[in-house]
ZANU-235451 format. One record per residue (C-alpha): x, y, z. Coordinates in steps of 0.001 Angstrom, whole numbers, plus 500000, padded with zeros to 6 digits. Layout:
// residues N
XYZ;...
This chain:
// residues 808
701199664709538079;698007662897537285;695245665306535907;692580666528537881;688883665626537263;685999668387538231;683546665601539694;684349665172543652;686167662493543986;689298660903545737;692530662988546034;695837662370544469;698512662317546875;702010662916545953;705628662232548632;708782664186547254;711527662900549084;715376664075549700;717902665170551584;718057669264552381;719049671532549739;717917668654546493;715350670932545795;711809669846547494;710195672545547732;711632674395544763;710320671027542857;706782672020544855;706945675749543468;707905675306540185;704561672851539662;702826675656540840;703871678279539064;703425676295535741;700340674722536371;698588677268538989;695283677261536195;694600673699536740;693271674483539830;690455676960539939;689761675663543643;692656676878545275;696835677125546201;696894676017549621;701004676126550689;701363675275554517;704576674625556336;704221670650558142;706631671124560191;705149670677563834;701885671533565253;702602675289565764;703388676027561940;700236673863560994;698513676297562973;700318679031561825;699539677979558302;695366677069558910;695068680792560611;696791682595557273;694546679895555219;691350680919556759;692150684965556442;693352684607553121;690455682789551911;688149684879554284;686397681732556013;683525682698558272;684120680483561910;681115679109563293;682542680076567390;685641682454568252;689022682231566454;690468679449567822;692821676209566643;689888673725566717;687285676033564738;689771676821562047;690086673043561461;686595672923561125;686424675993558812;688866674795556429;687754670896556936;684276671917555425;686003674346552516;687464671278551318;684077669304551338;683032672297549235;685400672567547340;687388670891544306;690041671426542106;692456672404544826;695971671696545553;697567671456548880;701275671641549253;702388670285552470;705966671679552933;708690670168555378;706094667521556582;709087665338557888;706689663841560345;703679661936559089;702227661786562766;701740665873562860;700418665483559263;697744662674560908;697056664667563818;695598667484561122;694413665135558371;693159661415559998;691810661211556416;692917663496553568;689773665553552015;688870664824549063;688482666659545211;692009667909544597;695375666972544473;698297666387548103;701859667092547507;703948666434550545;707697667112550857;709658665515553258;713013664200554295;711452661270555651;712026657924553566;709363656454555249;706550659150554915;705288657765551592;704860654395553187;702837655823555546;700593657714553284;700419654464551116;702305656764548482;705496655529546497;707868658783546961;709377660624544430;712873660444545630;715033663922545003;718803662581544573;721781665466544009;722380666016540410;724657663822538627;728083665635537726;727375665866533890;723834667680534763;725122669764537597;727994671577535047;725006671914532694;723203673781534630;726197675404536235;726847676583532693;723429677540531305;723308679236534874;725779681531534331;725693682095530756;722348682527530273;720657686181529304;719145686927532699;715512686791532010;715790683371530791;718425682106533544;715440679612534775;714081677848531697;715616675193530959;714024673752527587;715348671023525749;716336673309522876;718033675402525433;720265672887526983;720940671354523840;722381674672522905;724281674872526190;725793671636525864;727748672699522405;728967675815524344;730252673602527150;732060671614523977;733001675104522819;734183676075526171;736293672566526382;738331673568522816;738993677138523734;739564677615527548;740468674306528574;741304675793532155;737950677157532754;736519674333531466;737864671987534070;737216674526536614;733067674401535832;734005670203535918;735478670287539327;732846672691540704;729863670240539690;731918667140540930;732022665979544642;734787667793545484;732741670676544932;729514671489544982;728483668076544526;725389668312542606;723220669691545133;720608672600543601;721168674857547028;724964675383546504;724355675086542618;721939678307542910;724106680096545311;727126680048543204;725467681122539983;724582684277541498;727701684850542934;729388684401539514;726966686810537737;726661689540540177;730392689855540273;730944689270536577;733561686023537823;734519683235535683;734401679165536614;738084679248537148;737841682230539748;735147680892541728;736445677532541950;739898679446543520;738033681923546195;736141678556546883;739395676490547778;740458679693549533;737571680190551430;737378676082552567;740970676076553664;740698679458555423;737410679682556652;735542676894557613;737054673464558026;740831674257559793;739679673317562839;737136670527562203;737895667602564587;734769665746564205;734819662303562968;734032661476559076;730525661688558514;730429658335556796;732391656750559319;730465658204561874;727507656541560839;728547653492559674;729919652872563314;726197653350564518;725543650245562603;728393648237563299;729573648710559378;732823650263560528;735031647260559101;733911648500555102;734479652729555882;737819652203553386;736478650564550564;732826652404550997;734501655842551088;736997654797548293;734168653504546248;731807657015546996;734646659392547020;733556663080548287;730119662051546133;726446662371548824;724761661665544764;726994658326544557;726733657446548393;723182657492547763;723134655480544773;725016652264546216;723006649443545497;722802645602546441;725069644483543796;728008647444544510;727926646631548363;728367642579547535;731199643240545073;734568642637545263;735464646686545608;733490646562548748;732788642849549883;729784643633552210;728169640280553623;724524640164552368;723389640336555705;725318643558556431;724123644864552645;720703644385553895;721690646405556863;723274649245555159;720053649631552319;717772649449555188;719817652104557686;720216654296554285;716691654746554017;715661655356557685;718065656569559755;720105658333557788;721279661416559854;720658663566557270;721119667180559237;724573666255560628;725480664712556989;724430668148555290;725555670728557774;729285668768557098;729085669154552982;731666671686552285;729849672507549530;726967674116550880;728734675918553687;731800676998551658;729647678385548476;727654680649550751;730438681876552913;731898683275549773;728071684920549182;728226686300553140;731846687872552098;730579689297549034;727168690576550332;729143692492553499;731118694951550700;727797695941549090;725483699171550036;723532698157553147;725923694826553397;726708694924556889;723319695818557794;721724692929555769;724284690189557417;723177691782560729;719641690913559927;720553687826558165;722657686821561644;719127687334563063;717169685176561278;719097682555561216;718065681805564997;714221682554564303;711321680286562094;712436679927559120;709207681590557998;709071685290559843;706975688114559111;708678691386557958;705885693556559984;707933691654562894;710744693795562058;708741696998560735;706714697171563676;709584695799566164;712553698472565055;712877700197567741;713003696809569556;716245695734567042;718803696832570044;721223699594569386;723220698226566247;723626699342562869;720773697579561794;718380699337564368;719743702681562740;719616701894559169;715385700711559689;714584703904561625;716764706330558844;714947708938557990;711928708545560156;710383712206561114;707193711466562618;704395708871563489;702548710122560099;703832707282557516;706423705971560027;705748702316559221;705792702756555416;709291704513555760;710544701472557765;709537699442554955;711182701160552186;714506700666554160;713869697481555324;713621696851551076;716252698378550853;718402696066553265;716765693186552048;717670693902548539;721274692374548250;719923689447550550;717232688640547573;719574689205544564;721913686290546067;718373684286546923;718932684281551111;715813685255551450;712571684344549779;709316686112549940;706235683917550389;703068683510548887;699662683781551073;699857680463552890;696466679928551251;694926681633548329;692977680925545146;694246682094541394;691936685077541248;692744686206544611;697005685983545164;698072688076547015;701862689748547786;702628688293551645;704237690145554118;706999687318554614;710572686400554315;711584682450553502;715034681376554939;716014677825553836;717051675925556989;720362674935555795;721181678487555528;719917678649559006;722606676596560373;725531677261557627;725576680945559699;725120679188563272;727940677683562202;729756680524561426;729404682290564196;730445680000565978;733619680174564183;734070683208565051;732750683509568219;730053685853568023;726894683046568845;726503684478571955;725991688030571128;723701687013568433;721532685148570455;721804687663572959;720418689800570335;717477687753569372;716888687214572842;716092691150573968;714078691554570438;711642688829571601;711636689536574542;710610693139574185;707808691664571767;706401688986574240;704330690316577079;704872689481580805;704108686382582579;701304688259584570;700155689576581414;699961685865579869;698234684547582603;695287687250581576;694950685969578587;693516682310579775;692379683564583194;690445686980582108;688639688118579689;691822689518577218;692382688585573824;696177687338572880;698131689871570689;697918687888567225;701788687971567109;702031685559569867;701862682234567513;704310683442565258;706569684816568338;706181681230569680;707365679521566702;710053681739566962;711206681098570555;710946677723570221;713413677890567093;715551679819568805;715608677344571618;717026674956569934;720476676642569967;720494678784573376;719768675228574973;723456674127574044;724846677423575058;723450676909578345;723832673677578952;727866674933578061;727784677564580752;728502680346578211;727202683894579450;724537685925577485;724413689430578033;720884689008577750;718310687362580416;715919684717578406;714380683503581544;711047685722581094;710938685211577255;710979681025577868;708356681463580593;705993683763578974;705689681132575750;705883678453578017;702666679913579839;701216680299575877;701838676989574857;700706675632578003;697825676998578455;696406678986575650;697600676768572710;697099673694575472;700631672343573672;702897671234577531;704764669406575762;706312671757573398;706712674560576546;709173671804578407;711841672135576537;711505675971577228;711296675623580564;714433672923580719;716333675873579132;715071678300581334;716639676091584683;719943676171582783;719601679951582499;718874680427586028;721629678299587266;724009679841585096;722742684032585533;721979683393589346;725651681541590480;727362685104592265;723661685919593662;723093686117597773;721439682644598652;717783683171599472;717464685292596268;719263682488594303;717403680061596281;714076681500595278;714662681850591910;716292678454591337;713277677409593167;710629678759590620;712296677613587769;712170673868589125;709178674714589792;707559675756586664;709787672913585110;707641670180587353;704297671734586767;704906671808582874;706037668291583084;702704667293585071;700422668682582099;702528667302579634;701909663675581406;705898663607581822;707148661748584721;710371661885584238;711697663590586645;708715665683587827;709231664375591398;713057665232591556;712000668984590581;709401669501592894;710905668077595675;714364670203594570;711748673459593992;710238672606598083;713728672377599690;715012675483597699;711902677064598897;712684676309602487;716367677473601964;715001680909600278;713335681813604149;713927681125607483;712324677936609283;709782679856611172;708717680786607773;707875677631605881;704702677171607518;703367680277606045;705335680568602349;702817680332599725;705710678753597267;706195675789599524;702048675562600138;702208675524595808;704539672707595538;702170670547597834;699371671317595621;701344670418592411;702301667284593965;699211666177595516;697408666598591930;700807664747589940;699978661924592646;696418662491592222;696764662051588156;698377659086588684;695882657105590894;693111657948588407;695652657230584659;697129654049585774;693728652659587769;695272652239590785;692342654393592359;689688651503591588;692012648973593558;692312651505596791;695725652067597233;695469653908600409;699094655017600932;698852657009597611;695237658417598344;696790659626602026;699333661186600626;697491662946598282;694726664222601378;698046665290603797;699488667104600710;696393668985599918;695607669848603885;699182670965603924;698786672981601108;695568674764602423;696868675437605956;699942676999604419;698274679159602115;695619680299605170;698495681195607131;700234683193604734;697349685336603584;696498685485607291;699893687467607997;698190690088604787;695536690396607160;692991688260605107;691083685198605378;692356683078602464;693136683749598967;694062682218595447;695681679207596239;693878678148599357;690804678026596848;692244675811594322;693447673460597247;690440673245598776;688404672475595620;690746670061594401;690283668246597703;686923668390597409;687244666833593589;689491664190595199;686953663115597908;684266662869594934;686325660488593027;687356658418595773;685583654736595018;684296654035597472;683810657605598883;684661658059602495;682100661991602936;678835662108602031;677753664219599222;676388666890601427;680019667209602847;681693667193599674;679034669782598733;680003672285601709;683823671452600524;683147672370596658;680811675095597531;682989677289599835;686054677114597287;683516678528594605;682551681106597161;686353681621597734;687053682142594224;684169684249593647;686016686471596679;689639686503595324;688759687405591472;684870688355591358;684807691313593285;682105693402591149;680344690314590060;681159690867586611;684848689401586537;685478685716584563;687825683697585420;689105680166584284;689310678762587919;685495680242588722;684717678216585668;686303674895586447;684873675315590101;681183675606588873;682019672890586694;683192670597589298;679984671612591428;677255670422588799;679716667918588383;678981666678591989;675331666960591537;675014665003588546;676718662027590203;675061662798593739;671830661742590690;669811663697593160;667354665108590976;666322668217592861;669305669193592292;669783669014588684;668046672555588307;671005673841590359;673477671262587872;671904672662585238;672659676464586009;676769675652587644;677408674139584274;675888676665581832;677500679808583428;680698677565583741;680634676453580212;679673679935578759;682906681549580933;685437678877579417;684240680029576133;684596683848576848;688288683138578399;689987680781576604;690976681572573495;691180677990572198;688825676599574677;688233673022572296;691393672145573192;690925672398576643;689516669050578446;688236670792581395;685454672740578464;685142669267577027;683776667784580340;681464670671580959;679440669572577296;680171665720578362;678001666801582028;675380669360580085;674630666249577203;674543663532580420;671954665985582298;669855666420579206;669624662704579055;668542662538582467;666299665039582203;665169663668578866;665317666804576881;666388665096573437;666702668781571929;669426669859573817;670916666594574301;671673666613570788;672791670201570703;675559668813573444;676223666025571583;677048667672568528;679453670411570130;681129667394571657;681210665425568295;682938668131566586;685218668721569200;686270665663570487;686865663598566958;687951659879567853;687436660296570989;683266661105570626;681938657740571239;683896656800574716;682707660448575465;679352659302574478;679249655732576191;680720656205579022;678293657089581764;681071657513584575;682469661079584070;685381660390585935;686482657283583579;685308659391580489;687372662479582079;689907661069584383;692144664271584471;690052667178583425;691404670543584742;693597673203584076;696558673815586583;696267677359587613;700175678429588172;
């Protein structure tokens, strides 16, 4: 690494690249533990792996290094926080772990800060190119290394089992030749173990089976036969898959060269890896140069690297021997019970997750052994510690489970965290397992109920963004979590298999969060695809209006999660689906009064709504579109009056929203068919509406009384009637000030962003340079890029052209 120098100046950016389990991150650690007094700045360590752990990561970053936020704690002011730490700072290093995609890294970093020193890992071979870094590439350790260190690793005195000097492997190479002369059986053994048909070089299995062989005193020659024992028995009998290699060489119309190629490679990923130009050409292989290029050019792309590691028998068969091994120890069963958990979470989880969520752990051993001998509330959570240690003790000694670091912290200040590391292949090497031996389901089911029992309600979410109630903390990391765990109950669902446990509320409470605290739709569809396939599958033997109804709101919340997300795929089929499973749910002299059906034709009218203004097709009057969207909303309203009617009232919620989005819809209209004054009335008695439904004591905020003032000074600053901008001038204050009260991560939110866009635009109307610059500012550091069409544009609608949050 090139040495840092004190004066600010441009940072030094480093790509390690390589397949899971070469040793990234270990390769990331290691730097830091030797050279952690280089940087008197700081260690900042954050996981790169999407959005939500970037956040996750900046929050830890900005508690750990106790950054004081200019405005409340959310997503956009922590950037800012630790954006101007680094302009303060230098002689830092920032490890950005697992950043496999260099478009979340640019989303965070446009430019990298500089005064200190970038290492990214990533299994992307393109992510140095697009950092304008050559990588570092991690290969798997040739067979002559890997027995080296297989050797050193298990004959080394235990304090020194991770140096590796020169001196030291100099002196572990003449035992190998020691071990050759004497025990020529054991010697080939330790051979064939760091060959391909082993465990193929790679530092994950390499790791794993050192322990193994020194915490049960076993030599090379009996781990190499539990190994066989274990592949034959355990794992592989009833893999029908295709060859890996095969497998992908098909994808690329290579199929004709899978003999010689696999021939040539053997069992070897480390030789595979290392084919170059001149091998593929020669007369072993006889690859056109055309189809050489190919094959160079797939290799470092589109490699499917998860598929090609989850298949290497050497990671999954070297820890299958550790699972069997750590299930005969004290507490065994108890640790696999938690590892089983884990495996379907983050890879990153907080223990105080499990300390403060026992009693949520279900009714298994596990949920006894963390509550054993727990008396009383007095010092209940420290007990619950000491035996989650204790559980977690065998699960360390074999290195499942890491504990972290701060995810930001300087030298002087590092601190012990409060969480547990599981690499990813691990993750899946007991998916896979399970599903071996058929336990996935109850697993998940398990996961499922802890969650959920974590998570609050959907009514309880929808306080969060629409009243004045802060979010638990928990929720981001509980989010990450669901969305891991996601990943495999979508393929149980999608094959039918039961779950004893109901995820349905779990995948639409985090769908609400994502949605509409964190302002992330497109990471909630997903969740709610998964929650339609739970419905379908836990409703089937239910009486039809009930199934009909449900059904109905999971479409439902499906379309309306696809609208924010600007998905159209499909959002029509699911709406239309969610209406006539509405009208199925009730009987026909019902629909004109059921406030689901008067929902969809809101959610409908503002998808066709969105579309008019995104595409411009509103500028060119496409009048079909724009009637459709007026009958949908008048549908919508007279529904929703008729059905609060029969509760003996006027009108509530939803004939409020309908009747200000028309109103919004009539102001946009080019050229407008009301006057002002009408679409005044229209605005005005939705405010006065919403005021009604959720501003009883006048002293009740709400998100949709804040868009409607918003959308009312809206209408006065284009009306450009200037005894009205006193009135402007007060709607978009009190509007502005309640979006920053409710939302906990109200920069992210366009609908806040348009209220400074109309306050600055006033301002310069009513020439008051002071506050137009305060408004100009909040909008330049919230907007970024998009500050100068912001700025420029004098249209709010073309600056804004969908600015709202969908109230469902």
């Amino acid at each position: 690494m090139d040495s840092l120098n004190p004066m600010k100046g441009a940072s030094v950016v480093h790509v390690i690249n390589g397949l899971p389990g070469c040793g990234k991150t270990e390769i990331s650690i290691q730097y830091v533990l030797k050279n952690i007094d280089l940087y008197s700045g700081g260690i900042i360590w954050i996981t790169a792996e999407s959005t939500s752990t970037m956040d996750y990561g900046f929050k830890h970053m900005c508690k750990t290094l106790r950054l004081t936020l200019k405005t409340d704690f959310n997503a956009v002011s922590i950037h800012n926080a630790i954006t101007d730490w680094f302009e303060e700072n230098v002689d830092w290093l920032m490890v950005l772990d697992n950043g496999d995609s260099a478009d979340v890294i640019n989303q965070y970093f446009p430019k990298f800060p500089d005064g200190g020193h970038i290492i990214i890992t990533s299994r992307d071979t393109k992510c140095g190119l697009k950092f304008g870094v050559k990588p570092f590439c991690v290969k798997p350790l040739t067979q002559e290394v890997a027995a080296l260190l297989l050797f050193r690793g298990v004959h080394a005195h235990e304090g020194d089992r991770l140096k590796h000097t020169i001196e030291q492997l100099r002196t572990a190479k003449a035992n190998m030749s020691e071990l050759e002369i004497h025990d020529k059986t054991n010697y080939y053994a330790l051979l064939w173990l760091a060959g391909p048909d082993g465990l193929d070089g790679l530092p994950l299995a390499l790791n794993a089976a050192i322990k193994y062989m020194t915490l049960n005193n076993r030599s090379f020659k009996d781990y190499k036969g539990y190994y066989l024992t274990c592949f034959e028995e355990e794992i592989f009998q009833n893999f029908k898959e295709e060859h890996p290699l095969k497998e992908w060489l098909k994808k690329y119309s290579l199929s004709e060269y899978f003999i010689p190629l696999s021939r040539k490679v053997q069992k070897s990923l480390a030789a595979f890896l290392d084919l170059t130009e001149e091998d593929l050409t020669s007369d072993d292989i006889n690859m056109t140069e055309n189809d050489a290029d190919k094959f160079i050019h797939a290799r470092m792309h589109n490699i499917d690297i998860e598929k090609w590691m989850l298949e290497r028998q050497s990671v999954i068969t070297t820890w299958s021997l550790t699972f069997n091994s750590i299930e005969e120890t004290q507490n065994g069963q108890e640790a696999v019970e938690l590892l089983h958990l884990c495996a379907f979470l983050s890879h990153t989880i907080s223990e105080e997750l499990f300390v403060k969520g026992a009693n949520r752990l279900g009714d298994g051993t596990l949920k006894n052994a963390m509550l054993q001998k727990v008396t009383s509330k007095h010092g209940e959570e420290d007990r619950i510690r000491r035996n989650l240690d204790e559980i977690l003790l065998s699960l360390r000694r074999y290195s499942l489970v890491g504990t972290t670091k701060e995810d930001a912290a300087s030298p002087s200040r590092y601190q012990q965290s409060k969480q547990l590391t599981i690499h990813r292949i691990l993750q899946e090497v007991i998916k896979l397992q399970l599903q071996k031996k058929t336990k996935i389901s109850n697993v998940v089911s398990h996961v499922i109920m802890f969650l959920t029992k974590w998570t609050p309600s959907e009514d309880e979410m929808r306080q969060y963004y629409t009243g004045p109630r802060t979010p638990p903390e928990l929720l981001e990391e509980l989010a990450l979590h669901t969305i891991a765990l996601n990943r495999s109950l979508s393929k149980l669902l999608s094959e039918k298999i039961i779950l004893s446990q109901n995820p349905v509320q779990l995948l639409n409470s985090i769908g609400l969060y994502l949605r509409h605290i964190k302002w992330r739709p497109v990471e909630a569809v997903p969740l709610y695809k998964s929650a339609l396939m739970a419905t379908k599958v836990l409703t089937a033997d239910e009486d039809p209006p009930l199934k009909n109804k449900r059904l109905g709101d999971a479409h439902f919340h499906l379309s309306s999660s696809l609208l924010e997300a600007k998905d159209e795929d499909g959002l029509l089929k699911h709406l239309h689906k969610s209406r006539a499973l509405y009208m199925e749910s009730c009987p026909e002299k019902e629909h004109d009064s059921n406030i689901d059906i008067a929902k969809v034709y809101y959610v409908e009218a503002s998808s066709t709504k969105d579309s008019l203004f995104l595409d411009r097709k509103f500028d060119s009057v496409d009048e079909k579109m724009i009637d459709s969207v007026f009958e949908m909303l008048k549908k919508s309203i007279a529904i929703s009056k008729k059905h609060y009617e029969r509760q003996g009232k006027d009108f509530g919620p939803w004939t409020a929203i309908a009747m200000h989005t028309l109103g919004v819809f009539h102001l946009q209209r080019k050229p407008m068919t009301l006057k002002f004054e009408d679409i005044e009335r229209i605005l005005s008695e939705s405010l006065e509406m919403k005021r009604k439904c959720w501003n009883t004591n006048g002293d009740q905020d709400h998100i949709s009384i804040a868009i409607g003032l918003t959308d009312l000074g809206r209408l006065y600053l284009v009306w450009k009637n200037e005894s009205k901008y006193k009135d402007a001038e007060n709607l978009l204050s009190e509007g502005f000030k309640m979006m920053e009260r409710l939302l906990p991560e109200y920069k992210n939110f366009n609908t806040w962003k348009l209220g400074a866009y109309l306050l600055m635009r006033l301002y310069m109307a009513l020439k008051n340079e002071r506050k137009t610059e305060e408004y100009k500012k909040i909008l330049r550091d919230a907007a970024g890029d998009l500050y100068d069409k912001y700025l420029h544009e004098e249209d709010p609608f073309k600056a804004f052209p969908v600015a709202r949050l969908l109230w469902v």
